[in-house]
MIZAMI-965348 format. One record per residue (C-alpha): residue number from 1; residue in three letters; x, z, y. Coordinates in steps of 0.25 Angstrom, whole numbers. Each point is the difference from the previous one (the first is absolute). Last residue first. Example, Ala and Ser with C-alpha at 12.3 -4.5 7.8 and 13.67 -1.06 7.14 Angstrom:
BEGIN
    n  res     c1     c3     c2
    2  SER     55     29     -4
    1  ALA     -6      2    -14
This chain:
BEGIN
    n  res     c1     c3     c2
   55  UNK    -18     43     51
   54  UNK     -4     13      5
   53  UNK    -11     -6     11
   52  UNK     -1      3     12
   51  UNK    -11      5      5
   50  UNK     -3     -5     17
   49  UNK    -16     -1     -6
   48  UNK     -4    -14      5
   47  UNK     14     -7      3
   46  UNK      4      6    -17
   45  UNK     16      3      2
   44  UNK     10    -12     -5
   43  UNK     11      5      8
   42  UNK      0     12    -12
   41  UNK      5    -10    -10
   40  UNK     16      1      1
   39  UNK     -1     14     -4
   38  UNK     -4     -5    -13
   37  UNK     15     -3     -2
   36  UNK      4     14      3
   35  UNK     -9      5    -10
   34  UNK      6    -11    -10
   33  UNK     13      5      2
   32  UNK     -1     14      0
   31  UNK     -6     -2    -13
   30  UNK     11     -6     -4
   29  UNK     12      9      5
   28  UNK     -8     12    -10
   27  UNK     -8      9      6
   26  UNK      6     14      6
   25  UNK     -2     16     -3
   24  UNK     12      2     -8
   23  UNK     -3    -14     -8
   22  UNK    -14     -5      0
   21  UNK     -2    -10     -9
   20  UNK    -10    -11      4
   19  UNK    -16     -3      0
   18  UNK     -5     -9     12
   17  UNK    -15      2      1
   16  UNK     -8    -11      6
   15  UNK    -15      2      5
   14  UNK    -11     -9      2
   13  UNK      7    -13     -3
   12  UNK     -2    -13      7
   11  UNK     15      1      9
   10  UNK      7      2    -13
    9  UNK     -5    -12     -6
    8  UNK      3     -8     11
    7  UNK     15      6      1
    6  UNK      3     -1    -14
    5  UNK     -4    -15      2
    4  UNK     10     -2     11
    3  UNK     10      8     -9
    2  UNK     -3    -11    -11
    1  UNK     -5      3    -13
């Protein structure tokens, strides 16, 4: 599946858990990459309600 595909999916789901390792307290190096990767996609914020949405 491509990454842009990924990202639609994403974006239709009602909720997304991200499971990872916590190692002393901290998520893995990929988790934090994909959470900073959704960053990305609060500019597209709903123009009638001003939420953003997560992904």
């Amino acid at each position: 599946m491509s990454g842009r595909a990924s990202c639609r999916r994403l974006k239709r789901a009602d909720i997304v858990i991200i499971g990872t390792p916590l190692w002393f307290g901290v998520r893995s190096s990929v988790a934090q990459m994909v959470i900073e990767r959704l960053d990305g996609t609060y500019e597209e914020a709903d123009s009638e309600t001003g939420q953003f949405t997560l992904l």
